[in-house]
C-alpha positions in Angstrom: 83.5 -3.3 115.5 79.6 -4.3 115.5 80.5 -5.2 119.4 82.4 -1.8 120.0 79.6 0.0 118.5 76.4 -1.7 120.1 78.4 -1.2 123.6 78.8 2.7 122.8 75.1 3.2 121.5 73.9 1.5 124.6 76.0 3.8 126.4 74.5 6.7 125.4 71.2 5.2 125.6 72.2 4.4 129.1 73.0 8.2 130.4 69.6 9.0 128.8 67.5 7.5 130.4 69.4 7.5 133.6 68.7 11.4 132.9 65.4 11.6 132.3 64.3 8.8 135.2 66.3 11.4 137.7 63.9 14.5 136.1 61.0 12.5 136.8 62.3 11.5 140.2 62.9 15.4 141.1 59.8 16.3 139.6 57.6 14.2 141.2 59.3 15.1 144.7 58.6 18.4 144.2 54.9 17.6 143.4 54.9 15.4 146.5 56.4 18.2 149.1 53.9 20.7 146.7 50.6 18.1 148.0 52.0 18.1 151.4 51.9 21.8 152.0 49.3 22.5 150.0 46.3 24.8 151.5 44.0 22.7 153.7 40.9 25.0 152.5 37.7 25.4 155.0 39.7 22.8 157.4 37.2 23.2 159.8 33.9 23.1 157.7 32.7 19.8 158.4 32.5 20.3 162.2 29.5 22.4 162.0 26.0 20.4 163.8 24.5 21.9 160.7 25.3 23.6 157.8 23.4 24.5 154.3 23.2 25.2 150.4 21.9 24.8 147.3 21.6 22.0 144.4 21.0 21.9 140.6 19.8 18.2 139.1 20.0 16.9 135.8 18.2 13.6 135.3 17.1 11.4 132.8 14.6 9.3 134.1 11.8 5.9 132.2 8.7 3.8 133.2 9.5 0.6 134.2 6.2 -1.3 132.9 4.9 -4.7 133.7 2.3 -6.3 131.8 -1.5 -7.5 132.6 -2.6 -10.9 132.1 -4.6 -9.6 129.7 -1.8 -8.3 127.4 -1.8 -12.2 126.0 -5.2 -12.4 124.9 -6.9 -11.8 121.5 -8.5 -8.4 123.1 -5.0 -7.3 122.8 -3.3 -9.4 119.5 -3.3 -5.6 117.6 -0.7 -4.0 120.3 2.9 -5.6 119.9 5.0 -3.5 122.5 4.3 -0.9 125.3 7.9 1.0 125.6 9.0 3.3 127.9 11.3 5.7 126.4 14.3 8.0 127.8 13.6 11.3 128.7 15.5 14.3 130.7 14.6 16.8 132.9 15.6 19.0 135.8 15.6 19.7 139.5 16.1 22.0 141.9 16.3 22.3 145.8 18.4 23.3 149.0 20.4 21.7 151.5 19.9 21.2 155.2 22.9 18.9 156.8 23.3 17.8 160.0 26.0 16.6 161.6 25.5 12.9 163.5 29.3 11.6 163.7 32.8 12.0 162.2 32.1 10.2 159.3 28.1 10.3 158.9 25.6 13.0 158.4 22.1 13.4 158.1 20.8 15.0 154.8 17.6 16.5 153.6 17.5 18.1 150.1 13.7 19.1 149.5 13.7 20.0 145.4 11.3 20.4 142.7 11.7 18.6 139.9 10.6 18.3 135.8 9.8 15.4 134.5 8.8 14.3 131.0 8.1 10.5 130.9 7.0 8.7 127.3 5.3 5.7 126.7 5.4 4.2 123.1 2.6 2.0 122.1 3.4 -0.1 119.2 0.6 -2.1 116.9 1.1 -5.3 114.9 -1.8 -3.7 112.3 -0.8 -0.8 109.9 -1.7 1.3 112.6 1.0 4.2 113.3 3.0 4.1 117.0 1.3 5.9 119.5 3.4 8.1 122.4 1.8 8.9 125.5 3.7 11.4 127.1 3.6 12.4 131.0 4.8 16.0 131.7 4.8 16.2 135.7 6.4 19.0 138.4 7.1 16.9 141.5 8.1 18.4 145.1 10.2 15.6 146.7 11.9 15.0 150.2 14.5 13.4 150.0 16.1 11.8 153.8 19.5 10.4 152.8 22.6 9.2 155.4 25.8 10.6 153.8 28.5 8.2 154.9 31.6 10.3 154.4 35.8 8.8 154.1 38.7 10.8 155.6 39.5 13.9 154.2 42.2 14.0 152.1 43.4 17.3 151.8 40.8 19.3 149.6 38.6 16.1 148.8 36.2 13.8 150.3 34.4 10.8 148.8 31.6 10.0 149.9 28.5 7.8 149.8 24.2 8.1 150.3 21.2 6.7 150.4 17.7 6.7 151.7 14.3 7.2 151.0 12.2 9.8 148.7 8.5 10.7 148.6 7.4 12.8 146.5 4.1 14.5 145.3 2.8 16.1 142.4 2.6 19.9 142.4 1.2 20.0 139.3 1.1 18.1 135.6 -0.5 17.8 132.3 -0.8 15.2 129.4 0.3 15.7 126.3 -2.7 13.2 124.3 -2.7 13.9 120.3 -6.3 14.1 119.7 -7.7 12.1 122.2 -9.4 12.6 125.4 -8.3 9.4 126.9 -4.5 8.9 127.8 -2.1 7.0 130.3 -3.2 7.9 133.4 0.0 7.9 136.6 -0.7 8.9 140.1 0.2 12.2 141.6 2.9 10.7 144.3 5.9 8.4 144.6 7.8 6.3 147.1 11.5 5.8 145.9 14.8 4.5 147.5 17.9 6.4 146.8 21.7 5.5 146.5 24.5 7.4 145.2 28.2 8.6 145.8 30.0 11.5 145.2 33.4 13.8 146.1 33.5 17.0 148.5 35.5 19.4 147.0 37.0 22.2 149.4 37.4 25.5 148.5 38.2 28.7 150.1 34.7 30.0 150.6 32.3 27.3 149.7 32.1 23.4 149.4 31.3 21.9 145.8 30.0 18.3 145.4 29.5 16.8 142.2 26.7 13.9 143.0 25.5 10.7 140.7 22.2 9.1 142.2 20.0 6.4 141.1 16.2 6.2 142.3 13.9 3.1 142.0 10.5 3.9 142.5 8.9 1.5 144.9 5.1 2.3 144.2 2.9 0.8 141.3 1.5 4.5 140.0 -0.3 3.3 137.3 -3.4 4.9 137.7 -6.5 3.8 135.7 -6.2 0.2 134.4 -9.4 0.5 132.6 -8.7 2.8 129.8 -7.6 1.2 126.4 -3.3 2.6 127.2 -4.1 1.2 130.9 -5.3 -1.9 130.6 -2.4 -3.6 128.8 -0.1 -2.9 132.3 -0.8 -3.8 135.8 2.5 -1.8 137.5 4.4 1.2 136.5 7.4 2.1 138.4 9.8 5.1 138.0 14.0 4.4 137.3 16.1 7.7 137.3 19.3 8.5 137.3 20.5 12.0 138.2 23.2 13.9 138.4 23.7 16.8 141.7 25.9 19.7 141.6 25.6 21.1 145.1 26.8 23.9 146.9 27.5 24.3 150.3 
């Protein structure tokens, strides 16, 4: 009887799922023959020699510090850490695009950015922490290669990367009660990569974008000042994220 009735429940277990894997057979058909005909939206778009747009950046970007020789000597035996801290900001910019092959473009994206970079100075003494914070508006030019795959009905992956100087447009220190601060340069050299996905749509192309920038250039400024002389580089490390518009 155990037999008899082990047989019959597997039976019925059986035709169940027999069922359900021909639903999900028929349903994922239909979702295949549904892809295949889908609308190819702006089919033509990335013929154009040029085309343009707009982007919004959110980035969080940190000092990258290296420190002096003289760090290690008794001058210095009070200050037990120099830290670069976290910070966000925001850009924005336009798009100019131009068109070299199939599968590569050439990319400017001029933008102004905000950036707010910290700097915590920590003592070994009773003394409290000390933050020196940078609030700078940079104008960059970013010249990027946008190596793009095959299009895949309404998306595109694609990769970048290049080069981006930038210069200060204007900037200010934040220094609690003191005339003498961290002093950085007013420009910066950095090399870009990143990847991304084009996403088609009926009137406009939207690419959501993740970047990462390594300054190249020391802009540590004066190396004589008592937040200065501790460090002999500063370089910038930011990581952003593009919406663009095309």
């Amino acid at each position: 009887m155990q037999v008899a009735y082990t047989r019959n429940k597997f039976y019925l277990y059986g035709a169940k799922i027999a069922f359900l894997t021909a639903l999900f057979l028929s349903a994922h058909a239909v979702n295949g023959q549904y892809v295949k005909y889908a609308r190819t939206n702006n089919p033509n778009y990335d013929r154009r020699k040029l085309s343009y747009g707009f982007l919004i950046g959110l980035h969080s970007s940190t000092y990258q510090i290296k420190y002096a020789d003289k760090f290690v000597t008794p001058a210095f035996d009070t200050v037990y850490a120099v830290q670069p801290m976290w910070s966000g900001g925001f850009a924005l910019g336009f798009i100019v695009n131009y068109r070299l092959a199939e599968f590569l473009d050439l990319r400017i994206t001029p933008d102004v950015a905000f950036y707010e970079n910290r700097v915590r100075y920590s003592y070994t003494n009773k003394m409290p922490s000390s933050d020196q914070l940078a609030e700078t508006v940079m104008v960059e030019f970013p010249l990027l290669l946008k190596y793009k795959s095959e299009r895949r009905g309404n998306v595109r992956m694609y990769m970048v990367g290049g080069i981006k100087p930038a210069i200060e447009a204007s900037g200010k220190k934040d220094i609690e009660n003191s005339k003498v601060g961290l002093e950085v340069k007013g420009s910066n050299l950095s090399l870009e990569a990143g990847f991304g996905f084009d996403l088609y749509f009926p009137l406009f192309k939207f690419s959501p974008e993740l970047r990462f920038s390594r300054g190249m250039s020391n802009i540590l400024s004066n190396s004589n000042n008592i937040y200065g002389q501790p460090l002999s580089r500063i370089n910038t490390n930011t990581v952003t994220l593009y919406l663009l518009f095309q």
